[in-house]
N, C-alpha and C positions, 0 to 999 in steps of 0.2 A: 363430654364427647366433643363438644366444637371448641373447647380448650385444645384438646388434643391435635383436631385436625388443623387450627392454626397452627401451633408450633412446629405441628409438619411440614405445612406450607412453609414457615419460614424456615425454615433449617434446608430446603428443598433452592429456596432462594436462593438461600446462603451459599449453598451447594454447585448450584449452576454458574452463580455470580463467579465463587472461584475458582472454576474451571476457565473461565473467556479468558482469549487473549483480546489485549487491549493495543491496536495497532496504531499509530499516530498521523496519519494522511497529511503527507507533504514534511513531516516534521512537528512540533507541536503549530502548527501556522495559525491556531488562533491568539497563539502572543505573538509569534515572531514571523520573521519572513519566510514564507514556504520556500522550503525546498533549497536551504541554506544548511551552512555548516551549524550554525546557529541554533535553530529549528530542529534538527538531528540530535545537536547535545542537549539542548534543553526537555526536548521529547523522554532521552534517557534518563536525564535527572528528575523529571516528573517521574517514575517509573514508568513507561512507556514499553509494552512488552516485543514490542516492533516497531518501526518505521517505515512508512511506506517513501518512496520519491519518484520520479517522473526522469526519461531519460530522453535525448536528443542526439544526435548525431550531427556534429561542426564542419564547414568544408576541409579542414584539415584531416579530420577522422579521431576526435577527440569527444569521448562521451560526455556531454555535458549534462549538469539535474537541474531541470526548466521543465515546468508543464504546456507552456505555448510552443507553438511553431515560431512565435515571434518574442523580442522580448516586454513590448509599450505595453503590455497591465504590469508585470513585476519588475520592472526596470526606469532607473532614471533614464533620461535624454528623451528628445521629441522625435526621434527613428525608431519607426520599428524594423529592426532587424530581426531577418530570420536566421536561423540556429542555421541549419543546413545550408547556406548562402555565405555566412560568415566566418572567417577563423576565428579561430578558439581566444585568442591575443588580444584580439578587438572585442569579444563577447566577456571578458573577463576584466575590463577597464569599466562597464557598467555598473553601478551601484542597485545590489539587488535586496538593500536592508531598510536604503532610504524612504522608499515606501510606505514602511509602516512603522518607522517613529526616527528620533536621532538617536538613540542608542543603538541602533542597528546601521547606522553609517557606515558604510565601506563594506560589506559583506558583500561577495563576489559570487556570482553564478557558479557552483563547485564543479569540477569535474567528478564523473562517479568513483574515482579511487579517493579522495577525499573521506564523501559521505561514509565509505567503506569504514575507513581509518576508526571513525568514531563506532563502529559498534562493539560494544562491550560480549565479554563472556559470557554465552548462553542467549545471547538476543538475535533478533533476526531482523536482515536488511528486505524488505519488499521493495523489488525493482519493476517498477511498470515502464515497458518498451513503448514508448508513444511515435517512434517512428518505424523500422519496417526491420528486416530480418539481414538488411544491409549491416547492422550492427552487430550481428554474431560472432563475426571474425573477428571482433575489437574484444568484445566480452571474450572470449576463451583466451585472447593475448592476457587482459586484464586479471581473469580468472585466475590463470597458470602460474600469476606472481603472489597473487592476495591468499594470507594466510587464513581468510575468514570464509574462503571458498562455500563450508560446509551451513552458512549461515545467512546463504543470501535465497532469496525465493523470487520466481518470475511469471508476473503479469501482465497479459495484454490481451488488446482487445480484437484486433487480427489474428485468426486461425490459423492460416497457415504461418504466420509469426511465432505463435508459443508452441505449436507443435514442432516444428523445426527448432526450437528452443531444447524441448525436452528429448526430444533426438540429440544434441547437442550434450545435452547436460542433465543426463539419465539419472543424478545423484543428487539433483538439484530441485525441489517441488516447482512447480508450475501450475499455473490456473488463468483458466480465461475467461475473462472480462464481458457481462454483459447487462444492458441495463434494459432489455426487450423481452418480455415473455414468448412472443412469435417464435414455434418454433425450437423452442425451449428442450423439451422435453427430449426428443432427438437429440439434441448437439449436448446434452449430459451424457446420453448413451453413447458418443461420436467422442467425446471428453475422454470416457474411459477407455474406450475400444483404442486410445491415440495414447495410453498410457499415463494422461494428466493427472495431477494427483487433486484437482476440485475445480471447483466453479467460483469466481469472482464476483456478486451480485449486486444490482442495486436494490436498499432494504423494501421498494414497496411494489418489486413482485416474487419478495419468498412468503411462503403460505406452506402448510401442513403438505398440499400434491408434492410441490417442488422439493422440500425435505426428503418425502417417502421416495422419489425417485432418486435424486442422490445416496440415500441411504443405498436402496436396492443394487447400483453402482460402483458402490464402495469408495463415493467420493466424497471430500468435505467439501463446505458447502463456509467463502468469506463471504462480510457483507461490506457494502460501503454505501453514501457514507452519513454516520447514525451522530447524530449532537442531542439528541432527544431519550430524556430515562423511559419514556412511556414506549417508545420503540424499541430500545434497547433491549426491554423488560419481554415484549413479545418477541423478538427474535431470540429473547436466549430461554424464553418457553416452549419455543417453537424447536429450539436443542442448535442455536446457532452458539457457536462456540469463538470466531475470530471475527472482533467488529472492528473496522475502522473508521474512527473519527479524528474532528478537530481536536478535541480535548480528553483525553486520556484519562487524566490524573482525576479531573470533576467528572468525567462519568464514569469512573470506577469507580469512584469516591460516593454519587450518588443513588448508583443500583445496590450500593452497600448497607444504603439507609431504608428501601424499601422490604 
């Protein structure tokens, strides 16, 4: 009998393990420089079931993928310049590889049709809006030419940002961003009522309530962001199915082994 019930438990593992998608935050950014071209291919060649990256708006009106408002944590030079303050020409003369070793020398802050470029057949681009919904107009110009249209998905952490998103881009999944239980439980019901298609979470406040309430919603339910099998392990017990970490390929690799 307890022969039994292990083998169930693990084939049950086995089971959930290969339902998760395995999202790659920032790009693989624990070898390479987040949120580069770089970081994106390598994410894919790890098999990397998505990618997430980070967006910005240049005073020119040029999407750029940068997680600061500024650029001095991921960028050479001793200014920090902000995205929104600066053209696109002068944000692109940066060295955004130098950072984190010489073999990523000269990798430049991408613009988002870039990152696009690299996603492969059947994979999905996660775009978090880190600045405001001034950037709508640019995404549907961008949209309207990118043949990957159907493969891109949109997160952020302003409300009235992803909802006017998905007003925008009805065909497009959307989720929004939140790493506060306060309140919580509402703004799922408010998630769905606005059409969204889930909630964006950080992994340590989803629990069994927070599941049953999205389930009852008909929302999914991403987490972010998990470097840990013993996390991993209860959140995809817990029936979380899209986790995003640094490293993909080793925590696929090691929820595989438990």
């Amino acid at each position: 009998m307890k022969l039994q019930i292990t083998i169930y438990v693990i084939f049950l593992v086995m089971e959930l393990t290969a339902q998760n998608t395995f999202i790659a935050h920032r790009g693989a950014s624990y070898l390479a420089p987040e949120n580069t071209v770089a970081a994106a291919k390598l994410a894919w060649e790890l098999g990397a079931d998505a990618v997430e990256c980070d967006i910005h708006l240049s005073k020119d009106n040029r999407i750029m993928v940068i997680h600061d408002k500024g650029t001095k944590r991921t960028c050479s030079g001793k200014k920090n310049l902000k995205i929104a303050d600066t053209p696109s020409t002068l944000l692109r003369d940066l060295d955004a590889g130098i950072m984190k070793g010489e073999k990523f020398k000269g990798e430049k802050i991408p613009y988002l049709t870039e990152i696009i470029e690299t996603v492969p057949d059947g994979k999905t681009l996660v775009v978090e809006i880190k600045c405001g919904s001034e950037v709508i107009p640019l995404l549907v110009r961008g949209m309207e030419k990118s043949k990957k249209r159907e493969q891109i998905a949109f997160i952020a952490f302003d409300w009235k940002t992803i909802v006017e998103v998905k007003k925008t881009f009805p065909q497009n999944k959307c989720y929004w961003l939140s790493a506060s239980k306060n309140g919580l439980h509402k703004k799922i019901a408010d998630a769905a009522e606005n059409g969204l298609d889930g909630v964006n979470l950080h992994y340590s406040i989803i629990d069994d309530e927070v599941m049953k309430i999205a389930k009852e919603n008909k929302l999914e339910v991403l987490v972010w962001t998990v470097d840990s099998t013993a996390e991993a392990k209860r959140l995809t017990n817990l029936g979380v199915t899209k986790i995003t970490t640094n490293r993909p390929d080793w925590l696929k690799e090691e929820l595989g082994k438990l």
